[in-house]
ROVO-548337 format. One record per residue (C-alpha): residue number from 0; y, z, x; residue in one letter. Coordinates in nm, 3 decimals, padded with zeros to 5 digits. Each point is the difference from the previous one (the first is absolute). Last residue first. Layout:
BEGIN
R,NUM,Y,Z,X,A
...
//
This chain:
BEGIN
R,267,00.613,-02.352,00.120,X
R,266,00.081,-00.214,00.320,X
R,265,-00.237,-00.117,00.296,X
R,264,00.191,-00.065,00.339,X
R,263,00.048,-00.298,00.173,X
R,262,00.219,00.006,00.367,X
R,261,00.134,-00.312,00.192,X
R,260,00.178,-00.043,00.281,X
R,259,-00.059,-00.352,00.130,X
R,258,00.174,-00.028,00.396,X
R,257,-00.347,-00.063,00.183,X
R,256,-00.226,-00.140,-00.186,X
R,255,00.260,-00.279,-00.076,X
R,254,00.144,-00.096,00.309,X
R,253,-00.398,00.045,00.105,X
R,252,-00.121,-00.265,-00.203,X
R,251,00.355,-00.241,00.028,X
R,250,00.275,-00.082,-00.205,X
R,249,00.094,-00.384,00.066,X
R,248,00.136,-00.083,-00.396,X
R,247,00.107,00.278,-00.114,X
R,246,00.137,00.069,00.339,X
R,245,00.201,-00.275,-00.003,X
R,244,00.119,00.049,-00.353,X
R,243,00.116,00.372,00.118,X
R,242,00.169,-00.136,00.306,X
R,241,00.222,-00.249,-00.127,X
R,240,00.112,00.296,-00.337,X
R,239,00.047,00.220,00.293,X
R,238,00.212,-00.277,00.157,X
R,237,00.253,00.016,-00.282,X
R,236,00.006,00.409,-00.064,X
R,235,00.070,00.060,00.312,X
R,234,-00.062,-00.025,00.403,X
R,233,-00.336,-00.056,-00.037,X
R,232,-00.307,-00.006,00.228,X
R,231,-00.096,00.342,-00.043,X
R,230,00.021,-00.002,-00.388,X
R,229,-00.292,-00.292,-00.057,X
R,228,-00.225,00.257,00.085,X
R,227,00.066,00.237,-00.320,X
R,226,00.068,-00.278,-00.222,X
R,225,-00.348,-00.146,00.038,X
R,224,-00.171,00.320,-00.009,X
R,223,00.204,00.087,-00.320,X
R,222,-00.036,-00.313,-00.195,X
R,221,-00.383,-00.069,00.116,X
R,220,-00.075,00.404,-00.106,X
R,219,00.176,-00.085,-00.351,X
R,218,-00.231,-00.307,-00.039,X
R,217,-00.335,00.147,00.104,X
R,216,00.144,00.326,-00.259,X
R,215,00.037,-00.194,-00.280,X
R,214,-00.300,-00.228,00.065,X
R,213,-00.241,00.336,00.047,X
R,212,00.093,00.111,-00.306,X
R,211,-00.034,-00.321,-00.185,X
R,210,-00.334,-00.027,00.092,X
R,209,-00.071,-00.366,-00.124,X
R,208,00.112,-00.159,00.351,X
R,207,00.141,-00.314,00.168,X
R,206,00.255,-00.053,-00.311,X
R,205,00.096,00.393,-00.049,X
R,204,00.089,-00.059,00.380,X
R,203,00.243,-00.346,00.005,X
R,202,00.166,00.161,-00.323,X
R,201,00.020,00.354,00.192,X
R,200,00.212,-00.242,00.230,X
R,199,00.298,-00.112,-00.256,X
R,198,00.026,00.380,-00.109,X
R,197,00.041,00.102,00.358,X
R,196,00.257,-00.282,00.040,X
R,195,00.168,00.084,-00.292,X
R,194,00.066,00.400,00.184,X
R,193,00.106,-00.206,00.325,X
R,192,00.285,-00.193,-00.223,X
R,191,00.309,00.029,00.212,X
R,190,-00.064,00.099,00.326,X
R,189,00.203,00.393,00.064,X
R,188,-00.312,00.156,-00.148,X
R,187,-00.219,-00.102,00.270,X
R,186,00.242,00.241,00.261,X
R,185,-00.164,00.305,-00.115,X
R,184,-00.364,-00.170,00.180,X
R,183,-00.354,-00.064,-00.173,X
R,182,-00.304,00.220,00.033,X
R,181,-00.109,00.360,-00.161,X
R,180,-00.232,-00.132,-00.286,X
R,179,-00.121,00.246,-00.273,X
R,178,-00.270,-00.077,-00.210,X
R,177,-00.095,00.175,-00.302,X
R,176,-00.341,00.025,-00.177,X
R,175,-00.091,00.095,-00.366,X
R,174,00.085,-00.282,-00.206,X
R,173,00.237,-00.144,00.222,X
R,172,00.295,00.025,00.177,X
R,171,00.167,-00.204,00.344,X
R,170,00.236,00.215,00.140,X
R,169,00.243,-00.151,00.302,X
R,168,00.136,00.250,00.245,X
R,167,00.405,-00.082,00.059,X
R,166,-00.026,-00.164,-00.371,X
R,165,-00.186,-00.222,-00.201,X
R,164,-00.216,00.150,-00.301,X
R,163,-00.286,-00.241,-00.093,X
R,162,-00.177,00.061,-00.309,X
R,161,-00.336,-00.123,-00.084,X
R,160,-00.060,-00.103,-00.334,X
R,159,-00.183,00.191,-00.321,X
R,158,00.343,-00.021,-00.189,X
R,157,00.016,00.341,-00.126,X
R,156,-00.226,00.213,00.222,X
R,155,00.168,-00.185,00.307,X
R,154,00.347,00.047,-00.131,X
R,153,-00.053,00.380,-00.032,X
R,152,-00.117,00.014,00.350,X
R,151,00.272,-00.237,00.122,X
R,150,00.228,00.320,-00.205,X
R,149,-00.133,00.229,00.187,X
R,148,00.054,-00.167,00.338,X
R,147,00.370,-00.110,-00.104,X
R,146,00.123,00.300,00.268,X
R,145,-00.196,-00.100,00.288,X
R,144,00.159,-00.362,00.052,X
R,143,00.358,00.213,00.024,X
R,142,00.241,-00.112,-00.261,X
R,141,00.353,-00.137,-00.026,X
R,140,-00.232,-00.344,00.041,X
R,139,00.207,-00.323,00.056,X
R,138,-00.021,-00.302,-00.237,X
R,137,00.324,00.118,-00.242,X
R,136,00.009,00.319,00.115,X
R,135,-00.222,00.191,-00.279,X
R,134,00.075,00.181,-00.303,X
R,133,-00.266,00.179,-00.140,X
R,132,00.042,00.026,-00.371,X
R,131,-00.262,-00.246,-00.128,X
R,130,-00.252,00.192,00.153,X
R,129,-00.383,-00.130,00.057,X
R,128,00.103,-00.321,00.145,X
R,127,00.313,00.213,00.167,X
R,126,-00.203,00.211,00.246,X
R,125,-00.238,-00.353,00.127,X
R,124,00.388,-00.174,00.075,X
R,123,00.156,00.376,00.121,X
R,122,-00.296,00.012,00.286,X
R,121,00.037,-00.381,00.089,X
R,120,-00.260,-00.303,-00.175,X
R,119,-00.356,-00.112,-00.022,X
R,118,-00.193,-00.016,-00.293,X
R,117,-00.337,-00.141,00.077,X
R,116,-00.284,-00.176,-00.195,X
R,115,00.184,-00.058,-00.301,X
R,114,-00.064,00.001,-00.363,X
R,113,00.211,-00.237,-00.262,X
R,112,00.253,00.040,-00.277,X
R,111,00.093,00.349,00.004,X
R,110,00.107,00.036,00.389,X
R,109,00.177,-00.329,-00.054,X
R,108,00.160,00.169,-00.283,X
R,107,00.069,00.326,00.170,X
R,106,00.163,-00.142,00.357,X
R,105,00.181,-00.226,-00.238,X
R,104,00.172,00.373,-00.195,X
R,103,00.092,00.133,00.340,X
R,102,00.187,-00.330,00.059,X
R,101,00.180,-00.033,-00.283,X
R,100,00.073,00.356,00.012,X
R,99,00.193,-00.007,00.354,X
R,98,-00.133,00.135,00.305,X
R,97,-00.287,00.201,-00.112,X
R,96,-00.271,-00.266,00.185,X
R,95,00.184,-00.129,00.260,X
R,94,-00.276,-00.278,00.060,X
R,93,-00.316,00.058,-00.181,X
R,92,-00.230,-00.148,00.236,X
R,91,-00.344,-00.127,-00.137,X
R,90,-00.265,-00.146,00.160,X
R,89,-00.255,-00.176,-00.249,X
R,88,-00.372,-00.086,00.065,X
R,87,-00.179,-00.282,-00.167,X
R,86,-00.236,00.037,-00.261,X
R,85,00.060,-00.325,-00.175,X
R,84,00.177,00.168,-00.342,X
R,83,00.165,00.262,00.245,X
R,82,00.138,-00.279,00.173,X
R,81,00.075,-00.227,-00.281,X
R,80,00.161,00.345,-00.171,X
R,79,00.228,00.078,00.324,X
R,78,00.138,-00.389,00.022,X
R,77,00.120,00.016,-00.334,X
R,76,00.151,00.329,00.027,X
R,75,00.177,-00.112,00.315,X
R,74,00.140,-00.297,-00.137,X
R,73,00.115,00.179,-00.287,X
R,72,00.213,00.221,00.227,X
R,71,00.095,-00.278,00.230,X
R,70,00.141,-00.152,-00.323,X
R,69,00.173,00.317,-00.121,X
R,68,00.141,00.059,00.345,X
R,67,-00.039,00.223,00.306,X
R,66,00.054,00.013,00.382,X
R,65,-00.224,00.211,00.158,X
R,64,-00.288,00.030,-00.265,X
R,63,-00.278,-00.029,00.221,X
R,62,-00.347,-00.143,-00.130,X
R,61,-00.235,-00.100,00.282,X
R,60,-00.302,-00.183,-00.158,X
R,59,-00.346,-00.078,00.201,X
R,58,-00.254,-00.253,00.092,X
R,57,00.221,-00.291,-00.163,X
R,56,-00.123,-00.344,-00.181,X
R,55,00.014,00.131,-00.336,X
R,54,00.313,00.229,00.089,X
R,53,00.204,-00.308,00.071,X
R,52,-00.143,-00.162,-00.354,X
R,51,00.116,00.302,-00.143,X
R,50,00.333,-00.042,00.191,X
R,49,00.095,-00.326,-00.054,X
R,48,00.219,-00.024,-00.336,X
R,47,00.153,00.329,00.001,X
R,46,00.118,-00.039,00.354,X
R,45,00.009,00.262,00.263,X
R,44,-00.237,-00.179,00.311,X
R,43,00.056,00.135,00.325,X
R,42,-00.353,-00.084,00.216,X
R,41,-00.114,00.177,00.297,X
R,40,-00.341,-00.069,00.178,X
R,39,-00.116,00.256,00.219,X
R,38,-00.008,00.061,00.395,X
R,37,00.227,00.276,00.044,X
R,36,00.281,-00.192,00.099,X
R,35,-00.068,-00.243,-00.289,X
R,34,00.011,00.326,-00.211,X
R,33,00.306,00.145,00.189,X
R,32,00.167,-00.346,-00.015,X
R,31,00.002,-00.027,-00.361,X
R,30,00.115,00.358,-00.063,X
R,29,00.308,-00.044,00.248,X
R,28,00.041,-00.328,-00.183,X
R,27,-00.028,00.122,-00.327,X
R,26,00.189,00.277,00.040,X
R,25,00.342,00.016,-00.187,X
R,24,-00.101,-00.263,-00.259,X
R,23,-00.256,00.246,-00.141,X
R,22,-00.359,-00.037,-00.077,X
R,21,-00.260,-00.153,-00.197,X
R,20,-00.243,-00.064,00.279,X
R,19,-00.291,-00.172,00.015,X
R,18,-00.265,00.110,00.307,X
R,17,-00.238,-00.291,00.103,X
R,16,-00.282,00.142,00.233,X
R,15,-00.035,-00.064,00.364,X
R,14,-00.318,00.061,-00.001,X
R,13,-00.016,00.051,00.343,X
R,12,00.351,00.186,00.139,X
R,11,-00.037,00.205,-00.313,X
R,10,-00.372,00.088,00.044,X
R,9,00.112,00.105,00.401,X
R,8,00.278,00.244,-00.209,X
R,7,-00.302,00.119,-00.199,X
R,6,-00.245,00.077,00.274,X
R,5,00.270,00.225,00.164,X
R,4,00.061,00.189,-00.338,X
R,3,-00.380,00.031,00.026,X
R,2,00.002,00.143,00.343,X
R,1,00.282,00.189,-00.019,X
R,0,-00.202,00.171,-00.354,X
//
């Protein structure tokens, strides 16, 4: 699997595909720069009048409900059925899912009107799509990644999408495998955004790939290698977030061979 997730992140770099995002004011530049960083094409697009043509012309949808209103809403419903109608695949973050009802209850009807590839999002984000009485943190998980395992299982029967749970180790779920990722750094937390930025990249994978699987965790293993040599360099948050979009964008064979921690197990 380090070989393909290897062969993926080169695809990136190549193809250079065109990932639109329909995401939050808070990070669109951090998200923007990660993809250019990592060698894809971003573009922030949120209005109801452009964004099925956006999709149209797009490899690949990020959804991420940061920052939410009843026109980004419809704009994101609009640009989920042109990509499902054109076969294009969707990454979906369901940001501070359990939060407040409003935006539990989005989470549900953008779940309802369209498929997605991925679901990405925090241990109490994945635990509150399923349960409408798990309070969460506003963005930040109360939970442990391990502890919404079940319920990414449950997901993945329901939805038929990967799920992505972010977290000290990252999970990525599906039908009957589970990935666990052991990279990244505690400090990546303190840079607004990072979780976004995961979303924002699985776009650039689930574009350069069918194997959605594979995408998730390609993209997750990118995040955490990249974060997780980027750390030695910095003095803080603010030149972390320097270092990690340099070393999206200069990370070597062997950097990479050599700090990826990954593990894949089979599931009943």
């Amino acid at each position: 699997m380090e070989n393909r997730i290897w062969d993926n992140i080169q695809k990136v770099k190549v193809i250079s595909p065109l990932v639109h995002n329909i995401t939050n004011y808070v990070v669109m530049n951090s998200s923007a720069n990660a993809l250019l960083a990592a060698g894809a094409s971003p573009v922030m697009a949120h209005s109801e009048d452009e964004v099925k043509d956006m999709v149209r012309i797009a490899n690949a949808l990020v959804i991420n409900i940061g920052t939410l209103s009843e026109k980004w809403v419809n704009a994101m419903k609009i640009a989920l059925r042109e990509a499902n109608k054109l076969n294009k695949p969707v990454v979906f973050d369901p940001v501070g899912a359990g939060a407040t009802p409003y935006r539990t209850e989005t989470v549900k009807e953008l779940l309802q009107s369209g498929s997605m590839s991925i679901i990405r999002g925090n241990a109490s984000e994945i635990i509150a799509i399923l349960s409408a009485e798990h309070q969460t943190k506003g963005v930040d998980s109360i939970e442990s990644a391990a502890n919404a395992i079940e319920s990414a299982k449950i997901l993945y029967q329901k939805y038929k999408t990967v799920i992505c749970i972010s977290g000290e180790t990252d999970y990525v779920i599906s039908e009957s495998k589970i990935a666990q990722i052991h990279n990244g750094h505690e400090l990546m937390p303190r840079v607004t955004g990072m979780g976004c930025t995961a979303t924002a990249l699985l776009g650039a994978f689930v574009a350069v790939t069918n194997n959605f699987f594979e995408a998730a965790i390609s993209g997750m293993a990118l995040m955490g290698v990249a974060g997780e040599l980027a750390f030695p360099g910095s003095k803080g948050p603010g030149s972390l977030q320097i270092h990690f979009y340099d070393k999206l964008h200069n990370l070597s064979r062997e950097e990479f061979f050599n700090t990826i921690k990954l593990n894949i197990e089979k599931y009943v």
